[in-house]
OpenMM code with the backbone's topology and positions (N, CA, C; nanometers):
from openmm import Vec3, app, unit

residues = "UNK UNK UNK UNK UNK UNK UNK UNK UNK UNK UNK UNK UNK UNK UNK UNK UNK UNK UNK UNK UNK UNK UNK UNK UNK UNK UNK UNK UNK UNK UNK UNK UNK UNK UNK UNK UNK UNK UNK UNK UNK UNK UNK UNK UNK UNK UNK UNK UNK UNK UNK UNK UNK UNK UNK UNK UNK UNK UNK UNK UNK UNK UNK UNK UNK UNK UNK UNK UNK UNK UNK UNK UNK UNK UNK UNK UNK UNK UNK UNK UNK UNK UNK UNK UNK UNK UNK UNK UNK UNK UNK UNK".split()
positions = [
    Vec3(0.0778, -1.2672, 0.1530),
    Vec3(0.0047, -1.1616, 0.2195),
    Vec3(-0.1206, -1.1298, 0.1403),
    Vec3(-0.2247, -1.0490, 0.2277),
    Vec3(-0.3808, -1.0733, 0.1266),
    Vec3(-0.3563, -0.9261, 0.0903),
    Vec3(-0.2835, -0.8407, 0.1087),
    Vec3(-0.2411, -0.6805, 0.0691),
    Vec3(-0.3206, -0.6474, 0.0840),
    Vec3(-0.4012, -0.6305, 0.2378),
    Vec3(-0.4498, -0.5219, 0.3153),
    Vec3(-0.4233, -0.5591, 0.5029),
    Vec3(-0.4303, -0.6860, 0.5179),
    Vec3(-0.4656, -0.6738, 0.6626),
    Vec3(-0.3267, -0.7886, 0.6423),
    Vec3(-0.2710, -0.7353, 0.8216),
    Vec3(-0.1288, -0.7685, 0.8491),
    Vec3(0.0128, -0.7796, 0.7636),
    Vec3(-0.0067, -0.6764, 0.6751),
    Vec3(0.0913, -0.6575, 0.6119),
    Vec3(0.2413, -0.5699, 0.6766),
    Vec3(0.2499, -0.5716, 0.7971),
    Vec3(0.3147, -0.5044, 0.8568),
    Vec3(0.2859, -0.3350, 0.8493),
    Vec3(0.3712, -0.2465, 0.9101),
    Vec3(0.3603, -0.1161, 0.9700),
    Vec3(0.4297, -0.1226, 1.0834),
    Vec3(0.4299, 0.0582, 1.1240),
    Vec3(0.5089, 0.0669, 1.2325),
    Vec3(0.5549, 0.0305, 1.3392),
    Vec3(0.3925, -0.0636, 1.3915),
    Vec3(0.3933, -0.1460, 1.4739),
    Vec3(0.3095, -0.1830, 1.5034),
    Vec3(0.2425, -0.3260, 1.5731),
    Vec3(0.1232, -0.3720, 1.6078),
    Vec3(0.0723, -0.2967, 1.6622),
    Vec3(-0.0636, -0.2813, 1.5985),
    Vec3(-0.1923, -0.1726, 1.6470),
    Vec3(-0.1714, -0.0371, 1.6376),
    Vec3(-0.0474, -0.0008, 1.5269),
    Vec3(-0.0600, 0.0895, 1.4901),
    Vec3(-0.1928, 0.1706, 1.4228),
    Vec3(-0.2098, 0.2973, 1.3626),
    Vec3(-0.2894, 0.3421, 1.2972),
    Vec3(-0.4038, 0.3523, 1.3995),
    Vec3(-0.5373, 0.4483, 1.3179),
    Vec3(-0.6514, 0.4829, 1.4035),
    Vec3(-0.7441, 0.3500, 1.4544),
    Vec3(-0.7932, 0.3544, 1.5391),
    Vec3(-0.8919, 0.2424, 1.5589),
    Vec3(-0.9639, 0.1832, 1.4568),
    Vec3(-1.0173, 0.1147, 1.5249),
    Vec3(-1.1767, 0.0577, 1.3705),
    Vec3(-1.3051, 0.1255, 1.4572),
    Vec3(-1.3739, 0.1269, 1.3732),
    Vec3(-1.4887, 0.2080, 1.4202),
    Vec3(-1.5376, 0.1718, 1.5263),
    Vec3(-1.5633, 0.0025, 1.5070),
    Vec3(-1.6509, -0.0339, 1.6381),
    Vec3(-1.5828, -0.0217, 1.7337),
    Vec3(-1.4428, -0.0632, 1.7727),
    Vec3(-1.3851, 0.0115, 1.9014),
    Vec3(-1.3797, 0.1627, 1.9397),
    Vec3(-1.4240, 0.2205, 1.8399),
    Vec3(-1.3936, 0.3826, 1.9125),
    Vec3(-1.5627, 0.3583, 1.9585),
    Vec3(-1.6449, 0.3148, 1.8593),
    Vec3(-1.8654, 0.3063, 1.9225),
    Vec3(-1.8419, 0.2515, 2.0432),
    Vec3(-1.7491, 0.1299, 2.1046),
    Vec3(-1.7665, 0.0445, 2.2246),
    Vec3(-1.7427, 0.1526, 2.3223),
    Vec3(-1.6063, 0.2570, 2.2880),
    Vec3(-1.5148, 0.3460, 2.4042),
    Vec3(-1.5958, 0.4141, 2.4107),
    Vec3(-1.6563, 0.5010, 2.2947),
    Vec3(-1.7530, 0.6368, 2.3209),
    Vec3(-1.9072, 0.5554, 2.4014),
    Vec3(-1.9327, 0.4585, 2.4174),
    Vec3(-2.0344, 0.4290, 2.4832),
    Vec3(-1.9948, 0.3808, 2.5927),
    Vec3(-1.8875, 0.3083, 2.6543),
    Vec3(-1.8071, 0.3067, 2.7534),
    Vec3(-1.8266, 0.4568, 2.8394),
    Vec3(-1.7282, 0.5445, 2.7647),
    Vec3(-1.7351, 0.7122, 2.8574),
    Vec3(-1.8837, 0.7290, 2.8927),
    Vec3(-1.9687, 0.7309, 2.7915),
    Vec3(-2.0949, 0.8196, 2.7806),
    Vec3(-2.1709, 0.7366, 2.9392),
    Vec3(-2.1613, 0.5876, 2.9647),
    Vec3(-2.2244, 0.5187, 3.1328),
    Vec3(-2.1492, 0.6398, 3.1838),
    Vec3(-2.0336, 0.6288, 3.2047),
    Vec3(-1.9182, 0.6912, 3.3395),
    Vec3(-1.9249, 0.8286, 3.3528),
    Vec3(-1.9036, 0.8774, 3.2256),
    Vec3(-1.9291, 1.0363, 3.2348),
    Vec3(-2.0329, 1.1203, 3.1860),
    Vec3(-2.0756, 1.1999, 3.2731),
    Vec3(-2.2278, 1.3254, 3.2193),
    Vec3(-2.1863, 1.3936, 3.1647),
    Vec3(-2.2076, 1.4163, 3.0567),
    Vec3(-2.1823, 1.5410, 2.9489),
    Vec3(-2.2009, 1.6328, 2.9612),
    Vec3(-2.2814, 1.6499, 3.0602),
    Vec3(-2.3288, 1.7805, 3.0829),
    Vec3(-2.2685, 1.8149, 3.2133),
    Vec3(-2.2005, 1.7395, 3.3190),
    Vec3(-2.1127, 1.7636, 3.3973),
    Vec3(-1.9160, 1.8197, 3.3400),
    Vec3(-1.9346, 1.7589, 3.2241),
    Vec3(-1.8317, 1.8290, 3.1257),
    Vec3(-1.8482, 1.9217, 3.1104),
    Vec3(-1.9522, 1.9908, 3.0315),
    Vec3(-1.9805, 2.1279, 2.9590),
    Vec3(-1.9735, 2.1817, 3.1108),
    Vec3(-2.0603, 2.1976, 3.2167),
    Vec3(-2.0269, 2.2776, 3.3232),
    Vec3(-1.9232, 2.2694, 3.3412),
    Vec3(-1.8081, 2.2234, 3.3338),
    Vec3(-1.7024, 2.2294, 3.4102),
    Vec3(-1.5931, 2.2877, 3.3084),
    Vec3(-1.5940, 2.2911, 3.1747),
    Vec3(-1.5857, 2.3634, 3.1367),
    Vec3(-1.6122, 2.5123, 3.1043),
    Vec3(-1.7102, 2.5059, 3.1572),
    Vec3(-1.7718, 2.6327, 3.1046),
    Vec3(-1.7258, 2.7294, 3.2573),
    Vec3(-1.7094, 2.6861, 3.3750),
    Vec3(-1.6331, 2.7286, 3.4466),
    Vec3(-1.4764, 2.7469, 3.4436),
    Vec3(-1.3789, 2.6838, 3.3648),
    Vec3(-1.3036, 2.6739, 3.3281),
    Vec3(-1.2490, 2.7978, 3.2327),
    Vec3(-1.3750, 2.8186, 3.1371),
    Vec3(-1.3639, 2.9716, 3.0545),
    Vec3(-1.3590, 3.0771, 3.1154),
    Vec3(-1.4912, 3.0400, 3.2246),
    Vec3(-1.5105, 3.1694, 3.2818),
    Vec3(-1.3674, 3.2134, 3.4015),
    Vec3(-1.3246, 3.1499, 3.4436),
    Vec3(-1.1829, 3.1542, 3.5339),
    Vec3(-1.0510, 3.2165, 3.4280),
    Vec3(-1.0948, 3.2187, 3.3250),
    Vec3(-1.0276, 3.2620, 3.2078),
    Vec3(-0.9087, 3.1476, 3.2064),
    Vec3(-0.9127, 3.0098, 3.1982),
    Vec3(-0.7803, 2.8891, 3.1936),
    Vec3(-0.7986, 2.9037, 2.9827),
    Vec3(-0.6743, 2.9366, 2.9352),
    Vec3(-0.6420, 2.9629, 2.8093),
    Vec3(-0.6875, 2.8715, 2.7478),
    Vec3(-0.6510, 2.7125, 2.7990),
    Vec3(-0.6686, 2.5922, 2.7105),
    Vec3(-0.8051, 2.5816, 2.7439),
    Vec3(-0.8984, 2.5646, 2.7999),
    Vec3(-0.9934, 2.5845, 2.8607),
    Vec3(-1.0884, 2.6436, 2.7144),
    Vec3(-1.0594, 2.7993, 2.6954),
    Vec3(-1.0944, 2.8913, 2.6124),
    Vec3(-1.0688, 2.8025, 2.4442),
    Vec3(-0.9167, 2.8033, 2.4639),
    Vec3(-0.9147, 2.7454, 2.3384),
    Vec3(-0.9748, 2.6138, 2.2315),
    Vec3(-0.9946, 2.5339, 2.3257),
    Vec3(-1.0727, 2.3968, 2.3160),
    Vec3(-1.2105, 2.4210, 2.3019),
    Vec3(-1.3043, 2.5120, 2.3553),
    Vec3(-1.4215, 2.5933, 2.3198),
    Vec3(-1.4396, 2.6655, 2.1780),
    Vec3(-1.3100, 2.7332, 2.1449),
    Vec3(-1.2999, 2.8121, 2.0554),
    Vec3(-1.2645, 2.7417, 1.8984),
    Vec3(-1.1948, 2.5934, 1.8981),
    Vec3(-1.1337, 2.5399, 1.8224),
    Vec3(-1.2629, 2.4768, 1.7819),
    Vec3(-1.3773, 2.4216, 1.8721),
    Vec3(-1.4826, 2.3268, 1.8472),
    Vec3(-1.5945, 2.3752, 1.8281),
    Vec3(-1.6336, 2.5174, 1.8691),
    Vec3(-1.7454, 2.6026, 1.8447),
    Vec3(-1.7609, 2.7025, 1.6710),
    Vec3(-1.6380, 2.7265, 1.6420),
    Vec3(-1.5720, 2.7753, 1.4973),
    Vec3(-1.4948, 2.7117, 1.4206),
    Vec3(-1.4074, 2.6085, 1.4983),
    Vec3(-1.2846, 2.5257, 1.3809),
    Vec3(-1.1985, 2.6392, 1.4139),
    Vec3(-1.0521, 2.5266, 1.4206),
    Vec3(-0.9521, 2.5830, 1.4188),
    Vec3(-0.8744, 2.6656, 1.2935),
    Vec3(-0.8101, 2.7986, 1.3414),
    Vec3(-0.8018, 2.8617, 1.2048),
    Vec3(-0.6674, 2.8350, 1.1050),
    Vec3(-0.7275, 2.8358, 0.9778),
    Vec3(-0.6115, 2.7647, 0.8989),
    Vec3(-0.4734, 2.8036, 0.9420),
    Vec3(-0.4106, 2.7064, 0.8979),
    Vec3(-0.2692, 2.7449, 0.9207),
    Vec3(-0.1498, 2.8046, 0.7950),
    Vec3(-0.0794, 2.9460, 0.8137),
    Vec3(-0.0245, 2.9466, 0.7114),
    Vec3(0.1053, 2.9844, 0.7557),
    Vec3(0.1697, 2.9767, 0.6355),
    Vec3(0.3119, 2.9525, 0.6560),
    Vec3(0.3869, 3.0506, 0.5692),
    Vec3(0.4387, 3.1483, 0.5840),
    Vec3(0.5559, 3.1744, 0.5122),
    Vec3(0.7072, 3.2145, 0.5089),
    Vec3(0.7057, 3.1465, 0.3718),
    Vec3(0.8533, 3.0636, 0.3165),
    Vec3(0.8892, 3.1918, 0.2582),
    Vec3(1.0202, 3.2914, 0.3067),
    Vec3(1.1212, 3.3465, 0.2406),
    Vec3(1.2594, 3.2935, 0.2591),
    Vec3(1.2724, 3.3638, 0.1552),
    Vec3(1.4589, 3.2883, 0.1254),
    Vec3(1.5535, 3.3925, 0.1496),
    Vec3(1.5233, 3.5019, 0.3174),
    Vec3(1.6094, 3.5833, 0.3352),
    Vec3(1.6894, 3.6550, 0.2459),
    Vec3(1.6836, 3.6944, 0.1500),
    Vec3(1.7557, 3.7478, 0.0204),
    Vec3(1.8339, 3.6260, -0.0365),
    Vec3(1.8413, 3.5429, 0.0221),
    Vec3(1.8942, 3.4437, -0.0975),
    Vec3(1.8383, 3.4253, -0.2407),
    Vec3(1.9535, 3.3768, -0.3129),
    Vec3(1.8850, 3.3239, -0.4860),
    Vec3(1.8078, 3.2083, -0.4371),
    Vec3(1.7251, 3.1263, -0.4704),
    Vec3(1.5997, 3.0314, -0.5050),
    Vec3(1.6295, 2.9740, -0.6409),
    Vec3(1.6792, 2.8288, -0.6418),
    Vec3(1.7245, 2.7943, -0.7611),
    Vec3(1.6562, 2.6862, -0.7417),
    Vec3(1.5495, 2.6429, -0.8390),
    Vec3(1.4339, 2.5671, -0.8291),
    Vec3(1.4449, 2.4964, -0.9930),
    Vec3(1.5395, 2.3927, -0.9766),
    Vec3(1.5127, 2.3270, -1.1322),
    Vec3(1.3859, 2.2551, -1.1919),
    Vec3(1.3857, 2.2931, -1.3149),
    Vec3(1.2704, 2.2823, -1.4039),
    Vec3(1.2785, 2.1060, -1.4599),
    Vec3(1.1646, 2.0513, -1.5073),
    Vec3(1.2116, 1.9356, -1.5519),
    Vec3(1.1196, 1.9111, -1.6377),
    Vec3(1.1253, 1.8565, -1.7652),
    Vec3(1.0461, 1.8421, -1.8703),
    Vec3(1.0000, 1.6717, -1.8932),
    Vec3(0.9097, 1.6683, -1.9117),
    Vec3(0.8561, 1.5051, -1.9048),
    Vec3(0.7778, 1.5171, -2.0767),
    Vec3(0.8178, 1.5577, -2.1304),
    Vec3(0.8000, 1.5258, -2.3267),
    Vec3(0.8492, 1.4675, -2.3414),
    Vec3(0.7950, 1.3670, -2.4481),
    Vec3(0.8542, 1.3003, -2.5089),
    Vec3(0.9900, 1.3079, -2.5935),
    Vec3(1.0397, 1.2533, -2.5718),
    Vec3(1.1675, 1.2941, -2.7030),
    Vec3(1.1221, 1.3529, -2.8332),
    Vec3(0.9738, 1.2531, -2.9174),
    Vec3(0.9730, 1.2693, -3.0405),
    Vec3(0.8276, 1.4264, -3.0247),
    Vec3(0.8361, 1.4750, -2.8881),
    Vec3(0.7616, 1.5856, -2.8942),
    Vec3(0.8375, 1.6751, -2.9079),
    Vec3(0.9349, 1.7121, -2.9673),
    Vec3(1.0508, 1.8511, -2.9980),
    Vec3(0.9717, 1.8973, -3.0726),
    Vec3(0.9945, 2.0502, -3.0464),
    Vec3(0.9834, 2.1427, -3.1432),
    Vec3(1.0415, 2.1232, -3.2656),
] * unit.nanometer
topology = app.Topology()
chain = topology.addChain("A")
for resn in residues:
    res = topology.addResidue(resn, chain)
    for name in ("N", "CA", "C"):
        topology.addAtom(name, app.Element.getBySymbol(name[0]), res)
């Protein structure tokens, strides 16, 4: 194997495109579809108040807002072992 290309994975043609196929597709859409027949039709879409509609406006005009998460342990104990990577001959 040359340990980068066809080394197996999940499955053939897995993973993101290569560039020049996404340049061929995005110039593909851009003949077929008006962009600006998008944005109107979206922009009617907001105004009808359709949520996803709104949200897809809102995610691409500001970025979507971080995501956070929090982790409690309902009153449970949290027993989180420690682990030391010194050397042996680094003792105190």
């Amino acid at each position: 194997m040359d340990g980068r290309k066809n080394n197996g994975g999940a499955r053939v043609g897995a993973g993101r495109p290569a560039k020049a196929d996404e340049a061929k597709l995005i110039e593909r859409l851009d003949n077929i579809i008006d962009s600006d027949d998008v944005i109107r039709e979206l922009l009617s879409l907001v105004k009808d108040g359709d949520f996803r509609a709104i949200q897809l406006y809102m995610n691409y005009r500001w970025g979507k807002p971080s995501e956070k998460m929090d982790i409690t342990t309902n009153g449970s104990d949290l027993n989180i072992p420690v682990i030391s990577f010194r050397k042996s001959d680094d003792r105190d």
